[in-house]
C-alpha positions as CSV (number, residue, x, y, z in Angstrom):
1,X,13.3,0.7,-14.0
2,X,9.2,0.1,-13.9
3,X,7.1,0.1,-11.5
4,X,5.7,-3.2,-10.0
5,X,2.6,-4.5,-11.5
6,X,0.8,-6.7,-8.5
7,X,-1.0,-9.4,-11.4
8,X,0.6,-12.1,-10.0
9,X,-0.5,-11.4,-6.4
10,X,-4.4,-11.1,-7.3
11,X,-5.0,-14.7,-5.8
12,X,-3.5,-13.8,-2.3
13,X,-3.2,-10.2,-2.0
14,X,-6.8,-10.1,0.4
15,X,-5.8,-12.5,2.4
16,X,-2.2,-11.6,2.6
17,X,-2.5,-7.5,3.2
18,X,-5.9,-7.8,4.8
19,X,-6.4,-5.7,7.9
20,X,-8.1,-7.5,11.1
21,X,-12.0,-7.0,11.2
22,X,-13.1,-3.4,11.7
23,X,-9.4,-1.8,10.9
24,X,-10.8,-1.0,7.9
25,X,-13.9,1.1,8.6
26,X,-11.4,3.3,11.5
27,X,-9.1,3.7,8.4
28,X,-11.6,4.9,6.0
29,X,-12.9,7.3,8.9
30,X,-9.4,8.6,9.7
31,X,-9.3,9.7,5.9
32,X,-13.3,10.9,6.1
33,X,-11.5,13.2,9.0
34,X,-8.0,14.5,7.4
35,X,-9.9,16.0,4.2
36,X,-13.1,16.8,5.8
37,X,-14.8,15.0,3.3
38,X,-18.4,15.8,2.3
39,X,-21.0,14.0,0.1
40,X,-19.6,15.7,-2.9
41,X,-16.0,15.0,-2.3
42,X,-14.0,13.6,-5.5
43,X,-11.6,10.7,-4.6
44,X,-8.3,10.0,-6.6
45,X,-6.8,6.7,-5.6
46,X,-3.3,6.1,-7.4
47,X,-2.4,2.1,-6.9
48,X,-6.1,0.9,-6.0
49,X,-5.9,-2.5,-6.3
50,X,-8.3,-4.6,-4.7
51,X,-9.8,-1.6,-3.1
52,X,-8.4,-2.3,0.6
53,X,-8.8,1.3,1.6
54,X,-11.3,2.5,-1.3
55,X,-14.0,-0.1,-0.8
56,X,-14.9,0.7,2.5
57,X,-15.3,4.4,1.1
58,X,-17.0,3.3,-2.1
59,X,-19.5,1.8,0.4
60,X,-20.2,5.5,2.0
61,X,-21.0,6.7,-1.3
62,X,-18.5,8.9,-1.9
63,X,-17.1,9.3,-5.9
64,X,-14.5,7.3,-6.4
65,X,-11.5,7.1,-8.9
66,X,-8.9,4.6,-9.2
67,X,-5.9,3.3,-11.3
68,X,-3.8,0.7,-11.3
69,X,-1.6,-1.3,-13.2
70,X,-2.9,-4.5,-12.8
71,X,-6.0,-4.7,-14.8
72,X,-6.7,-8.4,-12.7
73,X,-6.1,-6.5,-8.9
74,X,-9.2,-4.0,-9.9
75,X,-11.1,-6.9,-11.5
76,X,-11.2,-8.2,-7.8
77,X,-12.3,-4.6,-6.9
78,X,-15.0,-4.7,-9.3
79,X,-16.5,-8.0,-7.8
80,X,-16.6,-6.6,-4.5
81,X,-18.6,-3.6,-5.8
82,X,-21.2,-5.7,-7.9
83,X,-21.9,-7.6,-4.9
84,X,-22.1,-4.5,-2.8
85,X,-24.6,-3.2,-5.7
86,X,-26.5,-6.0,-5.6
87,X,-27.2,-6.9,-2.2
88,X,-27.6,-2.3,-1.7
89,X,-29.9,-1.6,-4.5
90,X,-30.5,1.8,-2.9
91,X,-27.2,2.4,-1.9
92,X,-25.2,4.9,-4.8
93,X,-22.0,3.8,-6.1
94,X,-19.8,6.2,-7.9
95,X,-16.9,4.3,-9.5
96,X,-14.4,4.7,-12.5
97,X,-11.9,2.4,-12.6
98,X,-8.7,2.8,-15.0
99,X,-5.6,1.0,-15.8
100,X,-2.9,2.9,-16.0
101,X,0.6,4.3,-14.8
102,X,0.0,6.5,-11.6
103,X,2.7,8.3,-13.0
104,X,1.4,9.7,-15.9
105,X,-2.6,10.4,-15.0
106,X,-5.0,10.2,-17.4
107,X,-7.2,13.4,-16.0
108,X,-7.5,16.9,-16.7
109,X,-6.1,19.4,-14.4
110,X,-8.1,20.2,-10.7
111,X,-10.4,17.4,-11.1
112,X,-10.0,15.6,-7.8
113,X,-10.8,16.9,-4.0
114,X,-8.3,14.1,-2.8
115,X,-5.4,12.1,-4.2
116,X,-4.2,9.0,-2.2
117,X,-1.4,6.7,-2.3
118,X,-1.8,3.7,0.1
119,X,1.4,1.4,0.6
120,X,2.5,2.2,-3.2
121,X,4.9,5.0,-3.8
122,X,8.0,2.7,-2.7
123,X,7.0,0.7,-5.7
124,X,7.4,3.3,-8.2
125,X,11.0,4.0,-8.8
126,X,9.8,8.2,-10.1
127,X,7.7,8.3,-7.5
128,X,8.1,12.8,-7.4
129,X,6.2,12.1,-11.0
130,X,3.3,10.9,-9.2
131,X,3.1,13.3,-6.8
132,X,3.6,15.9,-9.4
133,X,0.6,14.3,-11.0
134,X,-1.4,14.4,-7.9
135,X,-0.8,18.3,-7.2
136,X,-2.0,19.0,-11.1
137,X,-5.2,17.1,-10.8
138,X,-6.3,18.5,-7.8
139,X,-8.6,21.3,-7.4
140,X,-6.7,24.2,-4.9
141,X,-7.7,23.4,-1.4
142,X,-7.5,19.9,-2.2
143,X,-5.8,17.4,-0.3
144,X,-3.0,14.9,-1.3
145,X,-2.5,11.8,1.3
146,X,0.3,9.3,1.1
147,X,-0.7,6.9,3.6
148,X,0.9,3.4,5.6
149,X,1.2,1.1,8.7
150,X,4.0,1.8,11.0
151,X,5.0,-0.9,13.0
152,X,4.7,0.8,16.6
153,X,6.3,-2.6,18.2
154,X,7.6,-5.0,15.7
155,X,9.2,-8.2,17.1
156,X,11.2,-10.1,15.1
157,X,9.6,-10.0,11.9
158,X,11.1,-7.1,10.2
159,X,14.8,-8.6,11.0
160,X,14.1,-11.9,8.8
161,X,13.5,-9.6,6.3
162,X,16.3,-7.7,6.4
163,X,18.5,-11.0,7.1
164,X,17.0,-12.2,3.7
165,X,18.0,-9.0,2.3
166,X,21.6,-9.2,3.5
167,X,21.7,-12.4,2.2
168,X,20.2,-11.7,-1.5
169,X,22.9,-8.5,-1.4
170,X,25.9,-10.9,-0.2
171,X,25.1,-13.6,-3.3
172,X,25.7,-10.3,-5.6
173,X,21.8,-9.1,-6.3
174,X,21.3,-5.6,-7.3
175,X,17.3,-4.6,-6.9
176,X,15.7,-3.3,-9.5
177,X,13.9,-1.2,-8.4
178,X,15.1,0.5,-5.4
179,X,12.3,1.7,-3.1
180,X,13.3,5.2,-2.3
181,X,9.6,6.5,-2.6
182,X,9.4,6.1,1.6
183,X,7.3,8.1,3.8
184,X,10.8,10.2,4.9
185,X,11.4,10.7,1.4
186,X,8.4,11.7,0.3
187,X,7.7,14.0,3.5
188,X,10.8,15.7,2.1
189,X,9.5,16.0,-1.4
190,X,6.1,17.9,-0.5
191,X,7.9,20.1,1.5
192,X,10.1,21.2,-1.0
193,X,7.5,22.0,-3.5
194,X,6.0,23.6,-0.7
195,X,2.6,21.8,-0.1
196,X,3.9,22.2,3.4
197,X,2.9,18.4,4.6
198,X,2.1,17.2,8.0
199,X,2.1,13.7,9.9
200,X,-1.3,12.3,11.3
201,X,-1.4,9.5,13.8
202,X,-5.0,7.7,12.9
203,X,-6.3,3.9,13.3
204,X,-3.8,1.5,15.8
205,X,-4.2,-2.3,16.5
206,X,-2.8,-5.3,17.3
207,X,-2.3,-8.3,15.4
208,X,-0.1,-11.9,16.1
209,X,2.3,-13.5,14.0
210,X,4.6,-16.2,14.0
211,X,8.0,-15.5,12.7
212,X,7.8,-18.6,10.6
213,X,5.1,-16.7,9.4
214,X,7.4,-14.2,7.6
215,X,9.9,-16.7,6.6
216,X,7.0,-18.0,4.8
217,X,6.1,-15.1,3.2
218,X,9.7,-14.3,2.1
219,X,9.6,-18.4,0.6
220,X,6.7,-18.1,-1.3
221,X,7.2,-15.1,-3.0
222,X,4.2,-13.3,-1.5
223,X,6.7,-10.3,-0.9
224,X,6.8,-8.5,-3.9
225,X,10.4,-7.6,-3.1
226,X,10.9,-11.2,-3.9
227,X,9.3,-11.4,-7.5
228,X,12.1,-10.0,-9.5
229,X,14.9,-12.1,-7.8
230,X,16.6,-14.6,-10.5
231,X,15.1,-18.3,-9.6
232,X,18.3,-19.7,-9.0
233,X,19.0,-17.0,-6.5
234,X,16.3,-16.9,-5.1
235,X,16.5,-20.9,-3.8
236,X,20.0,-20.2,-2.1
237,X,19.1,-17.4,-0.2
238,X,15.8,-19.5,1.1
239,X,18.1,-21.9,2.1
240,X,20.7,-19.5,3.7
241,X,17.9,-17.6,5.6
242,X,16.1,-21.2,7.0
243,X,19.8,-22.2,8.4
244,X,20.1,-19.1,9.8
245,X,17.1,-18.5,11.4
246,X,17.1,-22.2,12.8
247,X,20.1,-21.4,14.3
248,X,19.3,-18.1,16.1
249,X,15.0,-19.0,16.8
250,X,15.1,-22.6,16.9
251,X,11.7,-23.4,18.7
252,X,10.9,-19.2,19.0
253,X,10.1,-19.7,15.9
254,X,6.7,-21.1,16.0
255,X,5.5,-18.8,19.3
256,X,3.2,-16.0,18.4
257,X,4.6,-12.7,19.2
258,X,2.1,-9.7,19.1
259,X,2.7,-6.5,17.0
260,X,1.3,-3.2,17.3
261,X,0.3,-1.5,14.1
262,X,-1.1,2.2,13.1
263,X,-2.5,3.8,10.1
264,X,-0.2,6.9,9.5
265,X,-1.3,9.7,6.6
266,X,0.8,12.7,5.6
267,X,-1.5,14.8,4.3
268,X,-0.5,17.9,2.2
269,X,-3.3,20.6,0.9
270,X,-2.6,22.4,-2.6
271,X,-2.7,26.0,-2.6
């Protein structure tokens, strides 16, 4: 199994993943705070991608590394940061931007203050590689963060995706890759290397959504649990999921309900 390249999402991934003005900045100060961060603090970002979470630290000044897979999602990144150059003459920006498999880092050994992984490890089927990776290219007393959004109150969004992935299961789909790098999971793994982690409670907010919303999302193959699924398959188990969700929302459908997000960081420090 490989990891997910997002290429084909560079188009909507902004406006898809975006966080609601001024999320971002609280985010990028809730990580300032877990490492302490200083002007001299080295940042490792493993799945970059457009920069959601780096650019608002790029901004600060602080020195920056990323990689990605997708050559196209940092391409984006690096149009934000010419921009932010140009309009900031006197503002420093310290970037290097790679391609490459989070898995197998391209950097010698305590180089980094901080490693972060933002939304990604569940993508990468030997996720425990990354992490490994992460640990060796630290400097000791550096910090490694694996960072998400819990979904404090949900509504009904999260069961039309499980429906749709009941439904892909029942019409005899077998993922490839099996997103088992989640936040329990990977809790788990720093403890048992013993980098002894611990759960911080950062950055909350609200946000509204239509379930249609998320049937959408799941139909236009915005989700990238959705980009590996045969074609064929894939337009049956649309169609199974818009009967059944007709059936049980009917009109509820289309009424907003609100959802309650926050920014959630395990943070682990290397001996």
């Amino acid at each position: 199994m490989t990891s997910i390249s997002f290429d084909r999402a560079v188009d909507f991934y902004d406006a898809t993943r975006g966080y609601p003005p001024g999320v971002e900045e609280h985010i990028a100060d809730a990580i300032v705070a877990a490492v302490g961060a200083s002007a001299g603090t080295r940042f490792l970002e493993m799945g970059i991608g457009t920069g959601r979470i780096a650019f608002p630290l790029i901004m600060r000044g602080y020195h920056y590394t990323g990689i990605d897979l997708s050559e196209a999602m940092m391409g984006r990144l690096r149009e934000k940061i010419d921009t932010f150059a140009a309009t900031h003459p006197d503002q420093p920006v310290q970037v290097d931007l790679h391609v490459g498999d989070s898995t197998v880092l391209p950097f010698a050994a305590a180089q980094f203050d901080v490693a972060l992984t933002v939304h990604v490890l569940h993508l990468i089927p030997n996720w425990r590689d990354a992490i490994d990776g992460a640990a060796r290219v630290l400097k000791p007393g550096g910090y490694f963060l694996n960072c998400g959004d819990d979904l404090l109150v949900q509504g009904n969004t999260l069961d039309i995706k499980r429906r749709w992935e009941e439904i892909v299961a029942d019409l005899g789909y077998t993922p490839e890759v099996t997103y088992s790098g989640t936040a329990h999971a990977v809790f788990g793994y720093l403890s048992e290397i013993g980098l002894q982690p611990e759960v911080l409670r950062t950055a909350t907010w609200q946000v509204e959504r239509r379930p249609r919303a998320m049937f959408d999302h799941i139909a236009q193959r915005l989700w990238s649990r959705t980009w590996r699924v045969p074609d064929d398959l894939f337009a049956e188990s649309i169609r199974r999921l818009e009967a059944q969700l007709q059936d049980t929302y009917g009109d509820r459908l289309d009424v907003p309900e609100q959802r309650t997000l926050q920014f959630v960081i395990t943070r682990a420090r290397k001996p």
